[in-house]
N, C-alpha and C positions, 0 to 999 in steps of 0.2 A: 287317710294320709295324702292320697294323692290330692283332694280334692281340697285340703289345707297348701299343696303344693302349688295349686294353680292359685289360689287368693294370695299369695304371698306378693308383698311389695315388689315393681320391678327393678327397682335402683337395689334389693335386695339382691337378685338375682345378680347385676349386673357390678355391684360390690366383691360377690363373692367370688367371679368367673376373674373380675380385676387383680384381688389378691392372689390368688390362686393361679393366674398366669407370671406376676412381675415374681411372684416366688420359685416356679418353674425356669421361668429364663435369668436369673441374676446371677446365677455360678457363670453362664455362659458372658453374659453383657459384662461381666466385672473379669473376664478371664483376661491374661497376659497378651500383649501385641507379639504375633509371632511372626518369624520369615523376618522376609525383604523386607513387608510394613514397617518394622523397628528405623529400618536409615530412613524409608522415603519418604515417613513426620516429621524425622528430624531436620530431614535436609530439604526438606518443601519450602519454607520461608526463606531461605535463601536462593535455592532457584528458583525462584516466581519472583524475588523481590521485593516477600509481602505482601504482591498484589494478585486477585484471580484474573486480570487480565492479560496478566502474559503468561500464564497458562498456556495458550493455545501456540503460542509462537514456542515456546520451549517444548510443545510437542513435537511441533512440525522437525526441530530441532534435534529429537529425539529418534525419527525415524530410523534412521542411519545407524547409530550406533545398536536400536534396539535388532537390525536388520541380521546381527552377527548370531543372534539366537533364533535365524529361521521366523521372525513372528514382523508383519506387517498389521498393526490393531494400533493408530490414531485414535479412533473411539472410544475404545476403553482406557488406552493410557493416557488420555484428556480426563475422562470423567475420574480416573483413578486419583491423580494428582488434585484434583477442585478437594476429592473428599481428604486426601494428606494436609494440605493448607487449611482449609477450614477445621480438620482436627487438633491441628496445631496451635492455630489461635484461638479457638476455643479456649485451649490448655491453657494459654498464653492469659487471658482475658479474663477467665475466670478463678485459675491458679490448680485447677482441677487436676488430677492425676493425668497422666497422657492415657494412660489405660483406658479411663473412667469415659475421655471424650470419645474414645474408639469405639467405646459397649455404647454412646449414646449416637453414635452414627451406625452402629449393626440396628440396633432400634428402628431407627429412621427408615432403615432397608428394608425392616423387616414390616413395619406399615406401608413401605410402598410396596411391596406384594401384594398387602393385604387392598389400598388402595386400587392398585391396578386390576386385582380378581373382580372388585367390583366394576368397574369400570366395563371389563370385558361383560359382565351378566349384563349389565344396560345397554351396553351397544348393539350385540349377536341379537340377529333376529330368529324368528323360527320358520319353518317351510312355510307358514301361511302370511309372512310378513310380518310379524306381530312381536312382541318386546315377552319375553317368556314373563309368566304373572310374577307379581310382585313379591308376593308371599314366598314364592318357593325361590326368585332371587334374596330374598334377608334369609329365607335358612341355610341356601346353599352356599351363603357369605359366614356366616356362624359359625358350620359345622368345619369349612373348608379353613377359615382362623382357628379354630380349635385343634384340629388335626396339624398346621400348618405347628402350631407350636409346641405340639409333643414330638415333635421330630428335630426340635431344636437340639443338636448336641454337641458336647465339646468332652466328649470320653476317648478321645486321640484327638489332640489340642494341634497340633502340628500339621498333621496333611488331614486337614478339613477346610470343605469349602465353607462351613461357617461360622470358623475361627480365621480362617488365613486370604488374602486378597476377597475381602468383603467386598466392595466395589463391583468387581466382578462378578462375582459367586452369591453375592446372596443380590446383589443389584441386577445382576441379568435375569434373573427371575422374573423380576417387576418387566425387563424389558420385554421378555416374554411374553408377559399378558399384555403388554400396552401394544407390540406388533400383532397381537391378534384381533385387539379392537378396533385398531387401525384398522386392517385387512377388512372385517365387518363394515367400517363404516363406508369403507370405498366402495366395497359392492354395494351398499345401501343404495348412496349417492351415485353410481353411474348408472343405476337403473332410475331415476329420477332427475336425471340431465342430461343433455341434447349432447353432440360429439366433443365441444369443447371442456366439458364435463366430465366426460370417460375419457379425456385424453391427459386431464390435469391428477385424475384418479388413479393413473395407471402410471404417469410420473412420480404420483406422491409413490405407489409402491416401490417404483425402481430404486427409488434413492431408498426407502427403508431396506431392500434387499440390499443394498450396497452398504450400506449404514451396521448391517449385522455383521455384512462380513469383513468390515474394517472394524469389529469391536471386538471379539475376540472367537477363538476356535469353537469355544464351548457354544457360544452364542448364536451359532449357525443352527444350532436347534429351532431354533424359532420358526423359517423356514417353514418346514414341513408343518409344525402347527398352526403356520397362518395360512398352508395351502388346506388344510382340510374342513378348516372354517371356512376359504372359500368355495370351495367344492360341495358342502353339503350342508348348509345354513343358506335363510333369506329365500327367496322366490324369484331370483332376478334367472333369467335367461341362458344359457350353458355359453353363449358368446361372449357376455362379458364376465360369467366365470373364470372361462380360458384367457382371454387379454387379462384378467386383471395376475392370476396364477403363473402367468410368463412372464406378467412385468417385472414379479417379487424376484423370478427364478432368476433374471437373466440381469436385474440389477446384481444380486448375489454373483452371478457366472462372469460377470463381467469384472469385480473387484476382483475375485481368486484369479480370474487370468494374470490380472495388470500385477497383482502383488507377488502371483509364482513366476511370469518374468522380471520382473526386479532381484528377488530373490535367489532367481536362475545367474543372474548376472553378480550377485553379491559374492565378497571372499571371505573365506574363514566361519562359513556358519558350522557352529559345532555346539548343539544344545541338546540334553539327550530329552529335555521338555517337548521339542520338536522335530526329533529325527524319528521317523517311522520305520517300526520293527511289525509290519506285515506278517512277517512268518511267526512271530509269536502268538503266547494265548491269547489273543483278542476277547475269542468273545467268552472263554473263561474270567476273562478280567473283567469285561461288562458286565457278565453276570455276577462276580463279586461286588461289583459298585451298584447295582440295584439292592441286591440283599444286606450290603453295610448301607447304605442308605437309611435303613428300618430303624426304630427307635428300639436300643437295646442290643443291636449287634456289634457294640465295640465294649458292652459291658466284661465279660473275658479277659479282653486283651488290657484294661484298665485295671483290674484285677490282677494281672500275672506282673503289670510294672510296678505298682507301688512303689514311690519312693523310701529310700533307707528312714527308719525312724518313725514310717506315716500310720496309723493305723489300716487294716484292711476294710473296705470298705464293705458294709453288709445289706442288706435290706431293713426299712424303716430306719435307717442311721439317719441324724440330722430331721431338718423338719419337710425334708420332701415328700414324704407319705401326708404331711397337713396341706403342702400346696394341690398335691393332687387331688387329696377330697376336695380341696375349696373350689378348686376347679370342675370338678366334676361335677358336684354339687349347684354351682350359679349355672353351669349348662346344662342340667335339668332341668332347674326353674326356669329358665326361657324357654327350654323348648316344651315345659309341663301345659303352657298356656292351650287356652282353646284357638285356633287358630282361623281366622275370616275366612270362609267358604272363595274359594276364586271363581270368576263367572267367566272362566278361560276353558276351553278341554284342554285337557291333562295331556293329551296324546302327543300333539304338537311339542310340548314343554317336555315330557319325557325323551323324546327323541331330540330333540337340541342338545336336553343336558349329556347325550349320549353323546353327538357329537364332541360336545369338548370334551366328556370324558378320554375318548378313544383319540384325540388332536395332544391332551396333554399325557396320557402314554406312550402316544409316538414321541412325542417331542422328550421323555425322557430316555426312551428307547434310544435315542439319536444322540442325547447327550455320555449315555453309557458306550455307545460306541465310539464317539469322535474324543472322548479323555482314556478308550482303552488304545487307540492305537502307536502310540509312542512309545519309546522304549524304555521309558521314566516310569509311568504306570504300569509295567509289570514287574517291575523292582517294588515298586512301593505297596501296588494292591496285590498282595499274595495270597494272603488268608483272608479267612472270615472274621469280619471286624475292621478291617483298614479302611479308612475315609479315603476320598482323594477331593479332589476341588468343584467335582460334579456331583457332591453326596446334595449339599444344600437343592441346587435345581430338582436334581431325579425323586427328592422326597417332596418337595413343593408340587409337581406334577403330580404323583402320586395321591397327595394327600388331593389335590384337586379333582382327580377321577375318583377317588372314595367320595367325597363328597356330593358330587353330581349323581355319583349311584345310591349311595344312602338315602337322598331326596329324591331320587328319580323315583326309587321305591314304594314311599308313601305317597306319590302323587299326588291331588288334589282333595285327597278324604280327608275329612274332617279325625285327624287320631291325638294320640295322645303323647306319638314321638320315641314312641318305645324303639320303634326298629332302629332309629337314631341312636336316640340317648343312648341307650344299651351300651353299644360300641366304643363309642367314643369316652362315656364315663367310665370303663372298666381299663381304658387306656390308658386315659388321663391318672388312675389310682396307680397303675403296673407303671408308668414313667414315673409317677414321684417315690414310689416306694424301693423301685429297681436300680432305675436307669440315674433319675438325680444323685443319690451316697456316687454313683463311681465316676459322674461328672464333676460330682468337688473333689473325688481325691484324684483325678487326673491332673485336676488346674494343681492342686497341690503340692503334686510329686514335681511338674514344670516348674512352678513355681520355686522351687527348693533346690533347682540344678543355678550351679554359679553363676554358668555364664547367665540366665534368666534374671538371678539377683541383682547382677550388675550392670543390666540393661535397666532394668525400673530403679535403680539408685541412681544410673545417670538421667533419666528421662524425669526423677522429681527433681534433681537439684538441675537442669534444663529450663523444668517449670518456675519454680521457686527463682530463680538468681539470685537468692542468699547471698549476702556479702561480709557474715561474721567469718570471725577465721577459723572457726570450724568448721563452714561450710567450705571453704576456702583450701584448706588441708581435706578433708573428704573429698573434692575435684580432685587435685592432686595425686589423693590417696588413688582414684578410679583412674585416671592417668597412667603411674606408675602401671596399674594393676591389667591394664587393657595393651601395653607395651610387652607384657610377656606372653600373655596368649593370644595377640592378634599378630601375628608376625603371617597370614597368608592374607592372596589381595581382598579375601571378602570381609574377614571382620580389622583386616587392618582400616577398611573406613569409620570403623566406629569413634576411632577420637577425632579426626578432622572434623567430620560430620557435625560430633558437637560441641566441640571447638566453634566453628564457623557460627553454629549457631546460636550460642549463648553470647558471642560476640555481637551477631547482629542484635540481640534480642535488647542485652542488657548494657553492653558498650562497655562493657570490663573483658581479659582476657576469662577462659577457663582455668587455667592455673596460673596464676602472679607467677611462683618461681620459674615456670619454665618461660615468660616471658625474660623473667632477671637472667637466664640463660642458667641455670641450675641443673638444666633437667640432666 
């Protein structure tokens, strides 16, 4: 068997790991726009203008008023807004659901993870200067996408960070790894250039520490995992360890001062996202956000809500016990192979992967901490099972230290992958068989709550601009119907919003009669 395992085609293997993930993650990529996201697609084309170049001015623009919720993050409400616009006209371009262009920008994010992880295994050197062997960077890139994607979930649709402010939450991730490459490359480079060299090094750092901490609270993680990459990776010298680990800190120390006096001076901040409840369970709440983190710990609470009418979701329901074998399955066969002897020692490369292991447990350590300390998060995270917007990071991190330890394991012998595969394929089968039934009947029960229907019935006749009169009476219809239950100031912007914007889109009003003054 096994040795049929190993002559098997690779494009076999790498077939069936493909079907076997896009059917794992499609409940989630096809799941409903939730939150805030819903206005800020809508109303992106009109504040931009259309255009991603005034993006950045409609930031800067933004300060101010976002100033009233405690939050000074230009970096992230820059890059949040590029991904609104460009989701939009997507939708616009193609005709595609809004929903549809949103699952294909969590996509995008969730390859730039997977891109970035690599990234950082090529850049991080080892104590003896050397690029950890090649072989054990592609399996610790395998194993760390695999893990990475049974963790995807959307069994509490609402407060997840991989259903809700995607941008953020699953895009800080990526930025995660990419400040930690960063950090490696600069110690690389300041030990193979003269002062002008370490001084341009130690700038690029300040601005990335300043860059984190203008992009959002969660993102301050990064920090600590680009300081123990530089602490304990590469050969360079404990001097320019420390200049370079100062420069990250004090670029970061330097923005929180300048943003908590602004903020010290600002009026009316009152955002319970932002107001610190110290004396609360902190690190109760942290600990809750590591273990809802896990794949299968919102399965219960998805369970207990079903919506009216829905079936209860069980095990093997639907075909998620077929993506998990298939999945499991293509990641045996790549790892069944015999694998090229490395003419590297092991020693070195074990002890690196150590390092990032233990860089991205801090860093999700750090992230369970700076999302437990508001007063918002202990309302939200109570029990066992509740997401909040640091579920996607603290599982990314996590699945990254599994990963570096599972390879770190088998080191450089020549095996057959067992201590791997094992693992991962017995997960990969318990997430499709488990965890997928109560990921679709979560989207489903959302999906079947009114006010949700009547967001995806405005957001396709948005897309569409239909101009028969039945399309024409259904605006209307969604009109009327948004005037009776949007009477508070948050979802009373749902009909300006797209109003405005089927107007810029299509140059007809949204509803003829209320223009003839009917309404």
């Amino acid at each position: 068997m096994l040795r049929h395992l190993r002559s098997s085609p690779r494009w076999l293997a790498w077939l069936l790991l493909g079907a076997g993930v896009a059917g794992l993650l499609l409940p989630w990529l096809l799941a409903p726009i939730i939150g805030d996201e819903r206005y800020h697609y809508v109303a992106a084309p009109t504040r931009m203008d259309g255009s991603l170049l005034n993006v950045f001015m409609w930031t800067i623009n933004d300060i101010g008023p976002r100033m009233a919720h405690g939050r000074i993050a230009p970096v992230g409400v820059f890059a949040q807004q590029v991904g609104y616009l460009l989701g939009m006209q997507l939708a616009f371009a193609t005709g595609i659901p809004l929903a549809l262009a949103h699952g294909i920008i969590k996509a995008v994010l969730l390859l730039s993870i997977v891109a970035s992880f690599a990234l950082l295994l090529g850049v991080v050197r080892r104590r003896d200067g050397e690029r950890l062997d090649r072989g054990l960077r592609r399996r610790t890139l395998l194993v760390f996408t695999a893990l990475l994607v049974l963790g995807v979930t959307a069994t509490s649709p609402v407060r997840n960070g991989w259903t809700a402010y995607i941008v953020l939450c699953i895009g800080g991730v990526a930025l995660l790894l990419v400040a930690g490459a960063v950090s490696a490359w600069a110690l690389r480079l300041s030990t193979r250039t003269g002062a002008p060299g370490r001084l341009g090094t130690a700038l690029v750092l300040f601005v990335l520490g300043a860059t984190i901490m203008l992009s959002y609270e969660m993102h301050w993680a990064a920090v600590p995992f680009a300081i123990v990459l530089l602490a304990f990776t590469d050969t360079s010298a404990w001097k320019h360890r420390i200049i370079l680990i100062v420069s990250i800190s004090a670029g970061w120390l330097t923005a929180f001062v300048w943003t908590r006096l602004l903020l010290a001076n600002a009026s009316g901040v009152n955002y319970s996202g932002t107001r610190l409840d110290l004396g609360g369970p902190v690190l109760r709440t942290a600990t809750l956000q590591v273990l809802n983190a896990i794949p299968g710990s919102g399965v219960r609470n998805a369970t207990r809500t079903v919506g009216e009418g829905l079936p209860v979701p069980a095990p093997f329901q639907g075909a998620g016990w077929l993506w998990g074998l298939l999945t499991a399955l293509g990641f045996a066969l790549l790892l069944a192979r015999p694998r090229t002897r490395t003419t590297e020692p092991t020693a070195p490369d074990r002890v690196t992967l150590m390092v990032l292991g233990a860089g991205l447990i801090a860093s999700a350590g750090a992230v369970a901490l700076v999302t437990s300390v508001s007063a918002q998060s202990h309302d939200i995270v109570s029990s066992f099972g509740d997401t909040y917007r640091g579920t996607a990071w603290i599982w990314a991190c996590l699945a990254g230290a599994g990963a570096t330890a599972l390879v770190g394991i088998t080191g450089g012998r020549r095996t057959t992958g067992l201590v791997i595969v094992t693992p991962v394929a017995l997960a990969a089968i318990l997430v499709g068989v488990l965890v997928w039934p109560t990921t679709v009947s979560a989207i489903q029960t959302i999906r079947a709550v009114d006010q949700y229907a009547l967001w995806e019935t405005a957001q396709a006749q948005l897309v569409s601009g239909a101009s028969e009169p039945m399309a024409e009476a259904r605006r209307c219809e969604l009109a009327a119907q948004a005037r009776t239950w949007a009477k508070g100031a948050y979802f009373g912007k749902f009909l300006p919003f797209h109003e405005e914007a089927f107007a810029r889109q299509w140059q007809r009003p949204w509803c003829p009669s209320d223009v003839a003054g009917t309404r």
